[in-house]
Residue frames as a rotation matrix with the C-alpha (Angstrom) as fourth column:
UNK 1
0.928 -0.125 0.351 240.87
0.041 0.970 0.238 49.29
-0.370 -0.206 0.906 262.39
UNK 2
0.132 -0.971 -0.197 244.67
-0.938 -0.187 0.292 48.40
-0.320 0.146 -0.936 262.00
UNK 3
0.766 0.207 0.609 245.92
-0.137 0.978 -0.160 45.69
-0.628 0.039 0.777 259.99
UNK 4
-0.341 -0.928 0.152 249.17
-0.487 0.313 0.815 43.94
-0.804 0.204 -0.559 258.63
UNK 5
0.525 0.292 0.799 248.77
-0.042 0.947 -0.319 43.12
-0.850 0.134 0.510 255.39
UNK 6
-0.328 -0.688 0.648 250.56
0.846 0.093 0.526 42.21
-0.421 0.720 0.551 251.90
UNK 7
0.510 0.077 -0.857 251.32
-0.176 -0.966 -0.191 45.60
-0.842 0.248 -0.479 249.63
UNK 8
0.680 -0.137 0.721 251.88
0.733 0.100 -0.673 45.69
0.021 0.985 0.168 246.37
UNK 9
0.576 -0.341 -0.743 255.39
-0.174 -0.939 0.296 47.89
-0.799 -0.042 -0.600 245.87
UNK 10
-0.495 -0.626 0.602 258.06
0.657 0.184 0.731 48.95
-0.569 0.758 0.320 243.52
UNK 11
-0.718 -0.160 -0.677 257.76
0.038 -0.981 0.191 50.71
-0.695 0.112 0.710 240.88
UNK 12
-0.485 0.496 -0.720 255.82
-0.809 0.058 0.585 48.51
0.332 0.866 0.374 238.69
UNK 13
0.342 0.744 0.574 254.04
-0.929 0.360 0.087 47.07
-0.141 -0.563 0.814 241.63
UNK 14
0.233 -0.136 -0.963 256.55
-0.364 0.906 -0.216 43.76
0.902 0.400 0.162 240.96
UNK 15
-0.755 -0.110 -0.646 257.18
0.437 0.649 -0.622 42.83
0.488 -0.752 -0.442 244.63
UNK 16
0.522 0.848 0.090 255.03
0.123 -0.179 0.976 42.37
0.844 -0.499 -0.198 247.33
UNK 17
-0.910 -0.285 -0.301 255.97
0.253 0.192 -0.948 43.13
0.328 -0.939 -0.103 251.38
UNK 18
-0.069 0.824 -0.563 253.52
0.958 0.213 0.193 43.66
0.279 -0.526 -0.804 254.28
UNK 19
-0.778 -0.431 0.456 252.46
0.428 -0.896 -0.116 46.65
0.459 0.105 0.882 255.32
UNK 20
-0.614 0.689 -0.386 249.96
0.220 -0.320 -0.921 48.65
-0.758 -0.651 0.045 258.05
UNK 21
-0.641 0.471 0.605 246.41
0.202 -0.657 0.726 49.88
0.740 0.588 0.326 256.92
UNK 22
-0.706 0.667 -0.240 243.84
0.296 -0.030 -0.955 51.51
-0.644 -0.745 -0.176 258.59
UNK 23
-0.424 0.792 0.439 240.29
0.577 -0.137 0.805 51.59
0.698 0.595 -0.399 257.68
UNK 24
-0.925 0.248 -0.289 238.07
-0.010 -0.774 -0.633 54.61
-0.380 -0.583 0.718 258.96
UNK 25
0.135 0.976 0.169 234.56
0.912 -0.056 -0.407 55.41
-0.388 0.209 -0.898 258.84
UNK 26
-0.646 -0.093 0.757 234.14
0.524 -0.776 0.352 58.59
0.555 0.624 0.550 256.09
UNK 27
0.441 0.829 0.345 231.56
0.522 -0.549 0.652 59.70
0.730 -0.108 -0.675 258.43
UNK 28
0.961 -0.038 -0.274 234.33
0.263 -0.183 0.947 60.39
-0.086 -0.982 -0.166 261.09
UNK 29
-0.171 -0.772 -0.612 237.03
0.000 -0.621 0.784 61.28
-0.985 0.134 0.106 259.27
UNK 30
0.624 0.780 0.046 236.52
-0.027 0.080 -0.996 62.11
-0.781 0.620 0.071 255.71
UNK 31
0.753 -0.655 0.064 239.62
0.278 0.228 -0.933 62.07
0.596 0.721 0.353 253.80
UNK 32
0.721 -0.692 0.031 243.48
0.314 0.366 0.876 61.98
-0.617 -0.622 0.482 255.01
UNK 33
0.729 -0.605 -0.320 246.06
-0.604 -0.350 -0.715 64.15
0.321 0.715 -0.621 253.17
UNK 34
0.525 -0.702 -0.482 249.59
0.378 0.699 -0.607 62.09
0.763 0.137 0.632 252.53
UNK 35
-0.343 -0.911 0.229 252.03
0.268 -0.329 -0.906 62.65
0.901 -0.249 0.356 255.15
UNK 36
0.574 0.531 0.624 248.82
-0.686 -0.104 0.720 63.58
0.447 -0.841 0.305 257.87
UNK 37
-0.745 -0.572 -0.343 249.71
-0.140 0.637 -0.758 61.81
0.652 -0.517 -0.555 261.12
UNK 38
0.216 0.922 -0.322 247.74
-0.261 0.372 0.891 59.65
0.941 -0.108 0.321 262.96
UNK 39
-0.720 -0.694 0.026 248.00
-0.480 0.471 -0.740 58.48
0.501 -0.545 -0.672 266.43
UNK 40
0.004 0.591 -0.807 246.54
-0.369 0.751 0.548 55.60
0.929 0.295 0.221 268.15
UNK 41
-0.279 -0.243 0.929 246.17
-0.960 0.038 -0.279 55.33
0.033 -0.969 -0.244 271.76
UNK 42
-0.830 0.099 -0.549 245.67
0.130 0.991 -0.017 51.40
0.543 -0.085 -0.836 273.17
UNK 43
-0.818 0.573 -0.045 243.33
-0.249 -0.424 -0.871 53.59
-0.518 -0.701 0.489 276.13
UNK 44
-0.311 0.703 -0.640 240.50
-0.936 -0.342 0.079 53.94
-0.164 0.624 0.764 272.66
UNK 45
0.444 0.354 -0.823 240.05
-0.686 0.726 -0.057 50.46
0.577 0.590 0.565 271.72
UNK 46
0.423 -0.055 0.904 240.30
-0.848 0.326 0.417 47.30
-0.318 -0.944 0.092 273.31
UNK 47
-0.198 -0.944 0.265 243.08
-0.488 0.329 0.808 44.79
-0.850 0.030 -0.526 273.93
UNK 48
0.122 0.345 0.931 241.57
0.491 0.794 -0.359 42.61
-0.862 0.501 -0.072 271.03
UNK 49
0.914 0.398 -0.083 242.00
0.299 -0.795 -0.527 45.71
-0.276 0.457 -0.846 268.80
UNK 50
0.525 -0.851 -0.011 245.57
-0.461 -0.273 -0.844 46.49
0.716 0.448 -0.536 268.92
UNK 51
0.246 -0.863 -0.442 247.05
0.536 0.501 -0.679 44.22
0.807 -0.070 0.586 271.36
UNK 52
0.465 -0.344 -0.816 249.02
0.770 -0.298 0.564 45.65
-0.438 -0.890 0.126 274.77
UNK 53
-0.160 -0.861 0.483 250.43
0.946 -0.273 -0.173 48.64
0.281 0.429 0.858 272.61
UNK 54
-0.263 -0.290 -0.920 251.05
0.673 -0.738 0.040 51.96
-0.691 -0.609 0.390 273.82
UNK 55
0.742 0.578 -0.339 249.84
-0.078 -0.428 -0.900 54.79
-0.666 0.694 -0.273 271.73
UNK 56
0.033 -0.704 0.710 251.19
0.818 0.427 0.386 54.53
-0.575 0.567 0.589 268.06
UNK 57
0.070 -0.281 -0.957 252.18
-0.201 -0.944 0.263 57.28
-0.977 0.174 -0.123 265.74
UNK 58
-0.038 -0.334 0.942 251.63
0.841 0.498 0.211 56.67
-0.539 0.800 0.262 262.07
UNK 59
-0.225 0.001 -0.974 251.99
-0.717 -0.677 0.165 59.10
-0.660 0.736 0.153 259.27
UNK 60
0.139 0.927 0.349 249.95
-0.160 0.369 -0.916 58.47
-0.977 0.072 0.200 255.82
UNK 61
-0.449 -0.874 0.187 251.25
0.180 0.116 0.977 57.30
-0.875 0.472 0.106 252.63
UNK 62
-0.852 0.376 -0.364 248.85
-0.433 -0.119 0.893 56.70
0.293 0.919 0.264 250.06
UNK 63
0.110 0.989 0.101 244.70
-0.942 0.136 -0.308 56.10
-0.319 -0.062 0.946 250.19
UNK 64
-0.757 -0.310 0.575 244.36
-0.129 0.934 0.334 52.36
-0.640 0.179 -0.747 249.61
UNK 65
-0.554 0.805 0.210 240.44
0.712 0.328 0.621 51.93
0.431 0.493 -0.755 248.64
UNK 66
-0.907 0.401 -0.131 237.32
-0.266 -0.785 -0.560 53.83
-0.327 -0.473 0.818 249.67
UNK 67
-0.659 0.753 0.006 233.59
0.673 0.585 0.452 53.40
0.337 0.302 -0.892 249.35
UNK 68
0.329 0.656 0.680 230.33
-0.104 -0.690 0.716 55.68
0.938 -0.307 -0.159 250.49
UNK 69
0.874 0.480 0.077 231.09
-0.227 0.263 0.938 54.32
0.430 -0.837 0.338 253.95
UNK 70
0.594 -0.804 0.024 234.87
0.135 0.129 0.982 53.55
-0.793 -0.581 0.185 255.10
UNK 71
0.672 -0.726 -0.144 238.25
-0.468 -0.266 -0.843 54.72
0.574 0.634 -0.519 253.35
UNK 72
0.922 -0.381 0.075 241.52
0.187 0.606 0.773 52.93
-0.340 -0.699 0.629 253.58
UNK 73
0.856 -0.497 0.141 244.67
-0.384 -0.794 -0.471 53.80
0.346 0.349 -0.871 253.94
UNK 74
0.736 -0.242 -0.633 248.32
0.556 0.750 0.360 52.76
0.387 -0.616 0.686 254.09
UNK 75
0.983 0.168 0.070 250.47
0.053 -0.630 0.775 53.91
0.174 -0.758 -0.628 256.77
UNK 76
0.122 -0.902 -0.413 253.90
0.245 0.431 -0.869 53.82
0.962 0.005 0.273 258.30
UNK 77
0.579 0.385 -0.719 254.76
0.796 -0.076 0.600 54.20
0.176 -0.920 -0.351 261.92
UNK 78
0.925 -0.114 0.364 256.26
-0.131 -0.991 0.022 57.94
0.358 -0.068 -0.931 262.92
C-alpha cells in the first residue's frame, strides 16, 4: 500500500511535512535495505490503489514501523 502522510523531520524531529510510505507484507518481502529501490507498476493494483499512475520508482529512506505481519517504510520517488 502507498500513502501520503505527515513525517516527523529535522533534526530533532521539530517540523512536520508529508511524505510517501509503503506498507508490505513481511511474508513477501522481509526487510528493505536504505537506498533499495522500489518500483510500482499501476498494471499490479487497481485504479483505487494508486490512481491512473504509470509505474513509479521509489528508493527507501528509513523503516517507519513493523510488526510480525507488515513493515513500513518511508520512501522518496527515484
Amino acid at each position: 500500500m502507498v500513502e501520503r502522510l505527515p513525517r516527523t523531520a529535522g533534526e530533532y524531529g521539530d517540523r512536520t511535512e508529508i511524505g510517501t510510505r509503503i506498507t508490505v507484507l513481511r511474508s513477501d518481502v522481509p526487510s528493505l535495505a536504505r537506498g533499495a529501490t522500489i518500483v510500482y507498476d499501476s498494471a499490479s493494483y487497481t485504479t483505487e490503489e494508486l490512481g491512473a499512475l504509470a509505474a513509479v520508482t521509489y528508493t527507501v529512506d528509513e523503516r517507519d514501523e513493523d510488526d510480525t505481519f507488515v513493515a513500513a517504510y518511508w520512501v522518496t520517488k527515484a
